[in-house]
N, CA, C and O atoms as a GROMACS GRO file, in nm:
protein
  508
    1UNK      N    1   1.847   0.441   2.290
    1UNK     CA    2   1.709   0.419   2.329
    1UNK      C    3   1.679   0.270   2.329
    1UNK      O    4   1.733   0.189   2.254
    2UNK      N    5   1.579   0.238   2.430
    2UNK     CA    6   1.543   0.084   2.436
    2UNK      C    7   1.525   0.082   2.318
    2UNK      O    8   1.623   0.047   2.252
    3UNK      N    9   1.396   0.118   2.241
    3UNK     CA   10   1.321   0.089   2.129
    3UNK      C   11   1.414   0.073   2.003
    3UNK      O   12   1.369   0.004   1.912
    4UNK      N   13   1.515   0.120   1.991
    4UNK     CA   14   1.588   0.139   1.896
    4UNK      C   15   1.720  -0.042   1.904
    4UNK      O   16   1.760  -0.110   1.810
    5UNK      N   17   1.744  -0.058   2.048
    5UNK     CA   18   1.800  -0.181   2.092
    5UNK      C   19   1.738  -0.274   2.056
    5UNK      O   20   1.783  -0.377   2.006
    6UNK      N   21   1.602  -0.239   2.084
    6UNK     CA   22   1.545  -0.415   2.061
    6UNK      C   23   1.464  -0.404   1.881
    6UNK      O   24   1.442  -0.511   1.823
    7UNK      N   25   1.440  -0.313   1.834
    7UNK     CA   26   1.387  -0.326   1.732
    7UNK      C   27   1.486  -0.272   1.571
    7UNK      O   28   1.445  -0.260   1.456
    8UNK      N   29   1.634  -0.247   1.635
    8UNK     CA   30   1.713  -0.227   1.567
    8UNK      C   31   1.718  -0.085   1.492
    8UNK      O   32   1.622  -0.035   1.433
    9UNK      N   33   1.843  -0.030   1.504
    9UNK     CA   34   1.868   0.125   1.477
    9UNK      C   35   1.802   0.138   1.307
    9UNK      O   36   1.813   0.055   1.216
   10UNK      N   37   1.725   0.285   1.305
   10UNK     CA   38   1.673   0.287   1.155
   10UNK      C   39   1.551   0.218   1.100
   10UNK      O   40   1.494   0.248   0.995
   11UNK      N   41   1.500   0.078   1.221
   11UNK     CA   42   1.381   0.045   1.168
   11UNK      C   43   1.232   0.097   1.232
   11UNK      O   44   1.116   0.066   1.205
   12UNK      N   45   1.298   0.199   1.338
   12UNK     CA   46   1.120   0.223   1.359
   12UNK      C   47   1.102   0.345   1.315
   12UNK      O   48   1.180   0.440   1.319
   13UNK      N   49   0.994   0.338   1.272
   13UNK     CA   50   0.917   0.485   1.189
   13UNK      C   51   0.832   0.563   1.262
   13UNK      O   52   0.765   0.516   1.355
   14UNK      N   53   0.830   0.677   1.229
   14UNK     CA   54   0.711   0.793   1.246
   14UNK      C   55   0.572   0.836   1.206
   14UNK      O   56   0.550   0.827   1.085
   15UNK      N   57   0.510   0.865   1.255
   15UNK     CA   58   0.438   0.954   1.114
   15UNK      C   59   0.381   1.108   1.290
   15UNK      O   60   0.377   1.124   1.412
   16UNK      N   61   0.352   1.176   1.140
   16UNK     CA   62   0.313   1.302   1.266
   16UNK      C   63   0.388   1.404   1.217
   16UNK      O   64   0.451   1.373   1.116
   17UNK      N   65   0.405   1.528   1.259
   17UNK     CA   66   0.252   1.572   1.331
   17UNK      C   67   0.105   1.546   1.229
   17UNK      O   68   0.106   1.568   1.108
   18UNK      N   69  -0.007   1.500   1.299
   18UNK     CA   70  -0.130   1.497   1.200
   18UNK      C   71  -0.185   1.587   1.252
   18UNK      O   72  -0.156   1.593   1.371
   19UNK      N   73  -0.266   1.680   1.212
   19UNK     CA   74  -0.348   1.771   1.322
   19UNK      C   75  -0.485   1.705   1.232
   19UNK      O   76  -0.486   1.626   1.137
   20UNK      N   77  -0.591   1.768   1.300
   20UNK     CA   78  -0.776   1.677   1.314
   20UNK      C   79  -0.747   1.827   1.211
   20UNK      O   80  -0.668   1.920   1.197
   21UNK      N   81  -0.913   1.755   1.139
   21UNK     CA   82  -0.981   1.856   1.068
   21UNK      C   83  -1.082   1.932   1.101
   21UNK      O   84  -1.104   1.882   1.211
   22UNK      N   85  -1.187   2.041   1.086
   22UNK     CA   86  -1.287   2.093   1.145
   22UNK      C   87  -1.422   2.008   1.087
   22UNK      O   88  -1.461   1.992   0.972
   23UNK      N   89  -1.501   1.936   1.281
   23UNK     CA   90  -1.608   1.858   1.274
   23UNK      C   91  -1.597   1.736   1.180
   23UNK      O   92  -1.706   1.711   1.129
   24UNK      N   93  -1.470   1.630   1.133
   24UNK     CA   94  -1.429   1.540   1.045
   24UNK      C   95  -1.356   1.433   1.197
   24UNK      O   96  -1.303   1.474   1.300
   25UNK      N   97  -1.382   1.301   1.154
   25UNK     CA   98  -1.299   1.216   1.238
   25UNK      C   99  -1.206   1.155   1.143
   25UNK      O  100  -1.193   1.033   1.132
   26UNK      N  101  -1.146   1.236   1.080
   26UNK     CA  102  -1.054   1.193   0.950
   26UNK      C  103  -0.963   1.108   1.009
   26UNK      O  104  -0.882   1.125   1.100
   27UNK      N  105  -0.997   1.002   0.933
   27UNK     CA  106  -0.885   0.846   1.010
   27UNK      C  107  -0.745   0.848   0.941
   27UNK      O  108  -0.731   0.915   0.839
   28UNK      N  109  -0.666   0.793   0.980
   28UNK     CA  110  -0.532   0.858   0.960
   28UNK      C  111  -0.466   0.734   0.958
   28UNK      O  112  -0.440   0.689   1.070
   29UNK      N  113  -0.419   0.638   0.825
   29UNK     CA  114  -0.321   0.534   0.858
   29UNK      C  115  -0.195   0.534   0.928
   29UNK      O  116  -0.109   0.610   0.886
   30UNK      N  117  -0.164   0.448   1.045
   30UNK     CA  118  -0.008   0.464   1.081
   30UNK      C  119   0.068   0.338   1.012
   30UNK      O  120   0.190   0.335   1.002
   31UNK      N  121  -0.012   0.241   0.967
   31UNK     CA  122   0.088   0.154   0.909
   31UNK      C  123  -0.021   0.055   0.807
   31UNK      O  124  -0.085  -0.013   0.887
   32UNK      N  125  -0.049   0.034   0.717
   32UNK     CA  126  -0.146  -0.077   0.670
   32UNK      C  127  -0.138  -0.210   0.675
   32UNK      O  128  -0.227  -0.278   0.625
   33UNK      N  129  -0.025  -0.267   0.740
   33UNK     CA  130  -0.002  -0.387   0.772
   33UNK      C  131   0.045  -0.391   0.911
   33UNK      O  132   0.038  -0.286   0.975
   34UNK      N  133   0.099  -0.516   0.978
   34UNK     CA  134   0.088  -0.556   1.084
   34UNK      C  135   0.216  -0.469   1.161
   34UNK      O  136   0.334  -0.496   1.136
   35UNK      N  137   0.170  -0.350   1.268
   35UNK     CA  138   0.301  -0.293   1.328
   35UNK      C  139   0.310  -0.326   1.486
   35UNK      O  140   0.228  -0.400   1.540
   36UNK      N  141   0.391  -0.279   1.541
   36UNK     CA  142   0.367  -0.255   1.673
   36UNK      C  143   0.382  -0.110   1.759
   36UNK      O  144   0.499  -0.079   1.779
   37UNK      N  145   0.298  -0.034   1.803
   37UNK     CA  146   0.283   0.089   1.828
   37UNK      C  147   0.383   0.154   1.934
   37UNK      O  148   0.337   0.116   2.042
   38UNK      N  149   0.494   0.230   1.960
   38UNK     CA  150   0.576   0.224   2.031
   38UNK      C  151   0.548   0.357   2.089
   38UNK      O  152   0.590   0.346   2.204
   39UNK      N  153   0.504   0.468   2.075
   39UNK     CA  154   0.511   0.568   2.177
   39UNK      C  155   0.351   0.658   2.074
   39UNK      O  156   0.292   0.626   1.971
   40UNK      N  157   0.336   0.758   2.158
   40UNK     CA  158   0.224   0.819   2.120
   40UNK      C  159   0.238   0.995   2.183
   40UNK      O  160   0.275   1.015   2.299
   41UNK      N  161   0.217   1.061   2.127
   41UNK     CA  162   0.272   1.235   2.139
   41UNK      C  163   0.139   1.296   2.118
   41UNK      O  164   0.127   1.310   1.996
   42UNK      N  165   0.049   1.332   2.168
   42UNK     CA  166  -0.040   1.399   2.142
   42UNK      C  167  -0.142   1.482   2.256
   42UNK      O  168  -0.177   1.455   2.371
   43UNK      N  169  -0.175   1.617   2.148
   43UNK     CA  170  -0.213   1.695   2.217
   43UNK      C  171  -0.362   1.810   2.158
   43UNK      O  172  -0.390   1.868   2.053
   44UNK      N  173  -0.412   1.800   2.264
   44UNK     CA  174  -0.544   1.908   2.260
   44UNK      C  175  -0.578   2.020   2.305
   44UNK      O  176  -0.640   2.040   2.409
   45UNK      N  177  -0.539   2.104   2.223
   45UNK     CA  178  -0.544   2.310   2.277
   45UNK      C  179  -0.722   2.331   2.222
   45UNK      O  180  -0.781   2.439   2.220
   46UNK      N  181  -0.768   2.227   2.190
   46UNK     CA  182  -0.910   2.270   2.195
   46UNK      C  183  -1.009   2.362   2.327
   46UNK      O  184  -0.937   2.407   2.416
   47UNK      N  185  -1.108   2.380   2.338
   47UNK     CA  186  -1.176   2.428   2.467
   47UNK      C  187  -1.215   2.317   2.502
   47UNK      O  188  -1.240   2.327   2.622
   48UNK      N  189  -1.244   2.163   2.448
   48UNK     CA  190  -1.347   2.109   2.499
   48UNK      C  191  -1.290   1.975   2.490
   48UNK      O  192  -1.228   1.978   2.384
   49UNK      N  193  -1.272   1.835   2.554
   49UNK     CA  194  -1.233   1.701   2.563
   49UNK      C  195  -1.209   1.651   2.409
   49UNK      O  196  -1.283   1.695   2.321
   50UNK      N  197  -1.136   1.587   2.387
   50UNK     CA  198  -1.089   1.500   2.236
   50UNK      C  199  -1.054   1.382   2.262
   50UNK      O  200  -0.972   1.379   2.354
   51UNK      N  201  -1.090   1.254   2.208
   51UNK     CA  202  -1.059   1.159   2.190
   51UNK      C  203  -0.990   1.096   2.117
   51UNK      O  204  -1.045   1.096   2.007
   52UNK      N  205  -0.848   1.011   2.114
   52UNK     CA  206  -0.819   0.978   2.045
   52UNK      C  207  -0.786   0.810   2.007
   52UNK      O  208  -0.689   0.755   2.058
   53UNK      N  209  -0.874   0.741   1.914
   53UNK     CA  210  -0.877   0.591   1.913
   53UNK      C  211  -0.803   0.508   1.850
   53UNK      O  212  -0.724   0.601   1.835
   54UNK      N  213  -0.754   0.425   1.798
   54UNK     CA  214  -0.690   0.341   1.726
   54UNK      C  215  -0.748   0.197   1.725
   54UNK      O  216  -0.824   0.139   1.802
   55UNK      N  217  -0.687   0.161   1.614
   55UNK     CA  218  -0.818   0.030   1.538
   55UNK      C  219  -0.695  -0.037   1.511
   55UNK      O  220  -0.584   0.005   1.480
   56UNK      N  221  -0.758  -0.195   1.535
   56UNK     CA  222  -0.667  -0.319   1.452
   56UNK      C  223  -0.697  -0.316   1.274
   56UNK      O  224  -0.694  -0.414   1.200
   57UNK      N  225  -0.724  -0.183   1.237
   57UNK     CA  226  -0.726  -0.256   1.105
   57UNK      C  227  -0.707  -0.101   1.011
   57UNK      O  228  -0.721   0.006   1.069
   58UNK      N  229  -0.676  -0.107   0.874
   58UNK     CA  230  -0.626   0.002   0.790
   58UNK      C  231  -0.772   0.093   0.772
   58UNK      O  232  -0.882   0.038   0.768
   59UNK      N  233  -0.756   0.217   0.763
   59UNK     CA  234  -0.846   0.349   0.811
   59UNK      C  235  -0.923   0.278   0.700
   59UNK      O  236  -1.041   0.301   0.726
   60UNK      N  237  -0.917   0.198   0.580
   60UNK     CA  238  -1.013   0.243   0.484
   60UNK      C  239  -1.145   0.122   0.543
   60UNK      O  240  -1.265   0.095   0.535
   61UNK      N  241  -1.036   0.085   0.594
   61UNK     CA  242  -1.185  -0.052   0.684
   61UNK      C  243  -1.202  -0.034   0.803
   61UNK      O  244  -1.247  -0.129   0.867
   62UNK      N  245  -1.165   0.125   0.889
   62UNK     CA  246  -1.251   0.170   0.972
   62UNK      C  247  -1.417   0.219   0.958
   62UNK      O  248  -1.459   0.230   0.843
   63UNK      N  249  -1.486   0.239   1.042
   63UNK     CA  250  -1.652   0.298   1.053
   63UNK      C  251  -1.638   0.379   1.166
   63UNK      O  252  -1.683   0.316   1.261
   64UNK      N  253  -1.607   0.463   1.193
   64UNK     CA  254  -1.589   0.571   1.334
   64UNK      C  255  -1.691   0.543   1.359
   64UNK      O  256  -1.775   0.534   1.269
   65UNK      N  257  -1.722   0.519   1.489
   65UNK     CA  258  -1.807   0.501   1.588
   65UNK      C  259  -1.914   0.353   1.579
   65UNK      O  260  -2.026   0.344   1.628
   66UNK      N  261  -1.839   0.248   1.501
   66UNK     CA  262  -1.894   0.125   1.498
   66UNK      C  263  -1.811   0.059   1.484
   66UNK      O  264  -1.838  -0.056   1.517
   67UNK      N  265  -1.675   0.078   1.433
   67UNK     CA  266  -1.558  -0.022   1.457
   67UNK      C  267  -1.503   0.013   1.600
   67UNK      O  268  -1.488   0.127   1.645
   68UNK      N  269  -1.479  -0.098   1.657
   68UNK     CA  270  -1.466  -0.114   1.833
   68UNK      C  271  -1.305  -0.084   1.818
   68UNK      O  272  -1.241  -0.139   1.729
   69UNK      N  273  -1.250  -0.002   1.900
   69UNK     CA  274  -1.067   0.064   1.873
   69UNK      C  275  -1.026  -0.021   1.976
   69UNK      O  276  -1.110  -0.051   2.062
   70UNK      N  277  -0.908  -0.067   1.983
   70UNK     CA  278  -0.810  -0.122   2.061
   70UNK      C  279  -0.786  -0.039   2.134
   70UNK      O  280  -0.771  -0.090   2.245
   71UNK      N  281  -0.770   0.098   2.138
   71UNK     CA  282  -0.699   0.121   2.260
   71UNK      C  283  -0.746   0.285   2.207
   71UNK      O  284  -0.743   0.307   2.086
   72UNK      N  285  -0.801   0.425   2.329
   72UNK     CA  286  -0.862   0.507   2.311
   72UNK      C  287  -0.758   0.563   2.415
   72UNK      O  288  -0.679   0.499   2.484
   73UNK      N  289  -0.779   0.703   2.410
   73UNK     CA  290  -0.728   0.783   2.516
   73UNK      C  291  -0.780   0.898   2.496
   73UNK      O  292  -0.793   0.940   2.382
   74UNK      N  293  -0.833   0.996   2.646
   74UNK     CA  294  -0.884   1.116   2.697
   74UNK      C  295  -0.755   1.182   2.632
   74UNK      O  296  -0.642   1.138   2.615
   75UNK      N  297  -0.817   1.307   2.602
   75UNK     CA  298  -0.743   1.440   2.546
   75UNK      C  299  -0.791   1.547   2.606
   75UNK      O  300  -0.869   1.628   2.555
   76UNK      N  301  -0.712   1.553   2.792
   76UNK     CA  302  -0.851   1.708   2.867
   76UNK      C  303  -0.826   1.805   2.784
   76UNK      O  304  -0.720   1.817   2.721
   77UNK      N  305  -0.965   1.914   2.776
   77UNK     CA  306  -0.958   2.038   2.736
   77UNK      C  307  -0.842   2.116   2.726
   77UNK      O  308  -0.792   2.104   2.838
   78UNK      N  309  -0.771   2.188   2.663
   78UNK     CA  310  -0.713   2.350   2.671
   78UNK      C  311  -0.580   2.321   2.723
   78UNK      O  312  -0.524   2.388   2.810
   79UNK      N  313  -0.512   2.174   2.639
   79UNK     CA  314  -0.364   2.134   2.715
   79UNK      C  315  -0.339   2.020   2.696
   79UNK      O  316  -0.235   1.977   2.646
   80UNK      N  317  -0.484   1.921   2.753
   80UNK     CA  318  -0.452   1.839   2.726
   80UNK      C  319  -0.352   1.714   2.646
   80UNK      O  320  -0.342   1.695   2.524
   81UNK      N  321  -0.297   1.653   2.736
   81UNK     CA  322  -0.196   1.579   2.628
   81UNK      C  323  -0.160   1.413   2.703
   81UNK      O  324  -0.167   1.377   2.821
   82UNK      N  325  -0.123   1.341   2.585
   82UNK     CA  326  -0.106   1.196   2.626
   82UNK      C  327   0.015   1.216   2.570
   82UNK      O  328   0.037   1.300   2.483
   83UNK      N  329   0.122   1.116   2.632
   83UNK     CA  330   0.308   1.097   2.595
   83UNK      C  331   0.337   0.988   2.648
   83UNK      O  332   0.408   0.992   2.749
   84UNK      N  333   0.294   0.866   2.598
   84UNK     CA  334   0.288   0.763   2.607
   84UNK      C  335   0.443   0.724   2.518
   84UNK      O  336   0.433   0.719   2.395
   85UNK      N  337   0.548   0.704   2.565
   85UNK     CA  338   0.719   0.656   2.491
   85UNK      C  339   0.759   0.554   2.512
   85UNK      O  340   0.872   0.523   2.475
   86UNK      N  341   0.647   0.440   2.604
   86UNK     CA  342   0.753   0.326   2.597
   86UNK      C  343   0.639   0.220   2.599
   86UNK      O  344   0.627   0.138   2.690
   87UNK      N  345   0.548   0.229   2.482
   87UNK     CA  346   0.469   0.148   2.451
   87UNK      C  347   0.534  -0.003   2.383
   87UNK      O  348   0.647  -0.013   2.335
   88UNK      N  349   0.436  -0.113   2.393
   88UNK     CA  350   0.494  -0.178   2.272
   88UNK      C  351   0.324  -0.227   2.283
   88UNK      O  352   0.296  -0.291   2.384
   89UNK      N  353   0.226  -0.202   2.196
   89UNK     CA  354   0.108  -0.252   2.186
   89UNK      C  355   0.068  -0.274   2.010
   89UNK      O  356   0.050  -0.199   1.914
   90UNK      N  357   0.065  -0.429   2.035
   90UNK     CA  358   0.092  -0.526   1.896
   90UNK      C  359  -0.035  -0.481   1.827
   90UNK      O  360  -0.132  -0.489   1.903
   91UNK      N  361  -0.076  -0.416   1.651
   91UNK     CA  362  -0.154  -0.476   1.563
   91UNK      C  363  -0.139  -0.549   1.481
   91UNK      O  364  -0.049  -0.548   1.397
   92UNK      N  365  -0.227  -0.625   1.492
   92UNK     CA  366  -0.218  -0.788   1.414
   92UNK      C  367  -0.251  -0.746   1.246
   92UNK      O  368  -0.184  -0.812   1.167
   93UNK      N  369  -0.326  -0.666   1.197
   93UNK     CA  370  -0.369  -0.680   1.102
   93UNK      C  371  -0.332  -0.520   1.032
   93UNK      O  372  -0.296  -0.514   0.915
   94UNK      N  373  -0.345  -0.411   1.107
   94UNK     CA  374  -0.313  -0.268   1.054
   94UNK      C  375  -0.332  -0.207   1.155
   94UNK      O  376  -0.407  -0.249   1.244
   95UNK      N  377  -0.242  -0.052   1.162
   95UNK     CA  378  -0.301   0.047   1.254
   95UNK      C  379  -0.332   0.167   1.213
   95UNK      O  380  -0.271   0.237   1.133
   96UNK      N  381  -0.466   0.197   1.291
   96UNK     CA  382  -0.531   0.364   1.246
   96UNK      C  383  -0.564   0.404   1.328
   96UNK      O  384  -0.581   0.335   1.428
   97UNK      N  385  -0.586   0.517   1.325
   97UNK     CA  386  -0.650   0.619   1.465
   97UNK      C  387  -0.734   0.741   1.382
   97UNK      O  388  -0.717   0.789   1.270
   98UNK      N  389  -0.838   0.770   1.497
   98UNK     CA  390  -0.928   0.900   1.453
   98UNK      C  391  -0.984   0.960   1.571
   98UNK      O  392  -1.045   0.914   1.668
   99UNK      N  393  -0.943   1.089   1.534
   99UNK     CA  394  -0.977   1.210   1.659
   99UNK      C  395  -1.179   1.218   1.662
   99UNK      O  396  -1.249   1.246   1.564
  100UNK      N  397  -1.234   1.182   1.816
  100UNK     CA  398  -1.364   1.265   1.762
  100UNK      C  399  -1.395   1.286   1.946
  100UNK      O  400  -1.339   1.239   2.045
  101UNK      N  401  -1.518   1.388   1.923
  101UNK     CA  402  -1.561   1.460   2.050
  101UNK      C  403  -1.583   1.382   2.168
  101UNK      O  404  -1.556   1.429   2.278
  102UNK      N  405  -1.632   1.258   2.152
  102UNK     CA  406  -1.702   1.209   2.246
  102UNK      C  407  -1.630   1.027   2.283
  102UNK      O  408  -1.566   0.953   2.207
  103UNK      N  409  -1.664   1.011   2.393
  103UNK     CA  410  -1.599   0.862   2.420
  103UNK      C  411  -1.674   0.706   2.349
  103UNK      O  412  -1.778   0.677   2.291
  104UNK      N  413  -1.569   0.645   2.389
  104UNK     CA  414  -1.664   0.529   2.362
  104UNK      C  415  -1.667   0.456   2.244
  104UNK      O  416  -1.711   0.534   2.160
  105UNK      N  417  -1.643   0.338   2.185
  105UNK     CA  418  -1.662   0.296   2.058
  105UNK      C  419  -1.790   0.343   1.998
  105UNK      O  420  -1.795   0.309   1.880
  106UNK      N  421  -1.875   0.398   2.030
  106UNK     CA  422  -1.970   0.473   1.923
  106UNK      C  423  -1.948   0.602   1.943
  106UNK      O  424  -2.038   0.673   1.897
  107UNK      N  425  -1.855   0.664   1.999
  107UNK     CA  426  -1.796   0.808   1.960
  107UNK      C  427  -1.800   0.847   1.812
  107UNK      O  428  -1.686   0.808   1.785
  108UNK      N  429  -1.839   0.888   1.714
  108UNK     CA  430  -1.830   0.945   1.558
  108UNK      C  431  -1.798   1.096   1.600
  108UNK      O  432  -1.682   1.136   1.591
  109UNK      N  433  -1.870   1.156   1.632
  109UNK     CA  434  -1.864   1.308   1.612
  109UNK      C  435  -1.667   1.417   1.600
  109UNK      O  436  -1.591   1.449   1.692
  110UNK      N  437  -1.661   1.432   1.504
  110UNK     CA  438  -1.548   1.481   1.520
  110UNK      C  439  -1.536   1.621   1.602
  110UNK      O  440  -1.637   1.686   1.627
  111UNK      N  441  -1.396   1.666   1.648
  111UNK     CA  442  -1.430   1.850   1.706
  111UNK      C  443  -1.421   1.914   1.605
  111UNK      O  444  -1.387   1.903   1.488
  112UNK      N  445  -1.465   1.997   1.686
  112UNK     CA  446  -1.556   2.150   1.638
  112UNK      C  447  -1.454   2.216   1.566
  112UNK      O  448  -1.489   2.247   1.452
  113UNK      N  449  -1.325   2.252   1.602
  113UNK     CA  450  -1.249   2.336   1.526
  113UNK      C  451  -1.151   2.269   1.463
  113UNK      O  452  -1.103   2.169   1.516
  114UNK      N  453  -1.108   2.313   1.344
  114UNK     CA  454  -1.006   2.231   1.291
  114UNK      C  455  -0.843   2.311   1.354
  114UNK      O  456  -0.823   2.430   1.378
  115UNK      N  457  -0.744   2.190   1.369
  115UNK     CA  458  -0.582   2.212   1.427
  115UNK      C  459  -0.612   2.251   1.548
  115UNK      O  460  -0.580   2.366   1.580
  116UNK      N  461  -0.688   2.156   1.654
  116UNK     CA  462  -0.719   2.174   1.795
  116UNK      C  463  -0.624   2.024   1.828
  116UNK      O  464  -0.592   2.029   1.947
  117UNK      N  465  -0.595   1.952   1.792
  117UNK     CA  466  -0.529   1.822   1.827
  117UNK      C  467  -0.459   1.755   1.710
  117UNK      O  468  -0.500   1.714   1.602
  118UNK      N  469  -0.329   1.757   1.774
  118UNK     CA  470  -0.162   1.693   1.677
  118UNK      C  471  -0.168   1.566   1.738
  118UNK      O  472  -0.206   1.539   1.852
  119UNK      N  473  -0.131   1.496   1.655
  119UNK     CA  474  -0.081   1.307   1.731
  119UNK      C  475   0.040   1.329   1.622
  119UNK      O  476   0.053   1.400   1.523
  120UNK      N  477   0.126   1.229   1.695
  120UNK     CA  478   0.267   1.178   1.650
  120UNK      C  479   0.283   1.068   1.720
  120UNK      O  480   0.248   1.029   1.831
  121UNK      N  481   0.353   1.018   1.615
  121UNK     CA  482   0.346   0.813   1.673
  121UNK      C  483   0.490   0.771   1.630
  121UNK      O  484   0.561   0.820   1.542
  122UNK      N  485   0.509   0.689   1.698
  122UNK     CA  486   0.653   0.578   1.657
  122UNK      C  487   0.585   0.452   1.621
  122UNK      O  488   0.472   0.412   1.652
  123UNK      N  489   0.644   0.416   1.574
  123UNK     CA  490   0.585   0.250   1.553
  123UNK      C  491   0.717   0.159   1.474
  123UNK      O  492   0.809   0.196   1.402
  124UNK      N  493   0.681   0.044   1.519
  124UNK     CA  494   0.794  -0.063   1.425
  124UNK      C  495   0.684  -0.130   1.332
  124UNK      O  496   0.577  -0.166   1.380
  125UNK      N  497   0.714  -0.146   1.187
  125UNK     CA  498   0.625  -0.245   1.078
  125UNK      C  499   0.691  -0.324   0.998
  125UNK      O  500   0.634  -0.379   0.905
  126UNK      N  501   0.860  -0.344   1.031
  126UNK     CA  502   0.970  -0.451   0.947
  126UNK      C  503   0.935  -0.563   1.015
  126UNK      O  504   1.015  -0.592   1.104
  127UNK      N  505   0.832  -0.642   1.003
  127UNK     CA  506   0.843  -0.837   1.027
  127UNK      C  507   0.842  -0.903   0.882
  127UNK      O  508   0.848  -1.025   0.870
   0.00000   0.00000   0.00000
């Protein structure tokens, strides 16, 4: 694999499956220090749209829906899915992500049912 060539066999990590909780935008650390985000696996068997955001900074110094995310992605209804594998999108300071209903950096509202949306991530955090 590229990712494995350029960032060396054994150093990039996982985390995942996370599934969302019911009506919670439970933020989810992928690394607390500085990583770089390499692929993204995720999916929404909900009935209704999911969002999923990520922040330059560690979940405990997120604010869902007032900390502005680096980088968001649509989750359509009843399938929906993002498979994003050949990312390389740098955080400088930490990375987190949190599932919620609605778009937009003031998105808060989490979905309605809980284990409607899994994320799984690669990432490199050895500098």
């Amino acid at each position: 694999m590229i990712r494995e060539e350029y960032y060396g066999t054994g150093n990039v990590s996982s985390k995942g499956p996370v599934w969302n909780t019911a009506g919670n935008t439970t933020k989810t650390n992928v690394s607390t220090g500085k990583c770089v985000l390499l692929s993204i696996d995720a999916q929404n068997s909900g009935a209704a749209v999911a969002y999923l955001h990520f922040y330059n900074a560690a979940a405990a110094n997120v604010t869902v829906g007032t900390t502005t995310p680096k980088k968001s992605y649509m989750l359509p209804a009843g399938g929906g899915k993002v498979n994003e594998l050949n990312l390389a999108i740098e955080f400088s300071t930490a990375c987190s992500f949190a599932i919620t209903s609605n778009a937009g950096a003031s998105g808060s509202t989490g979905v309605t049912n809980a284990n409607e949306v899994v994320v799984n991530v690669e990432y490199f955090d050895k500098f």
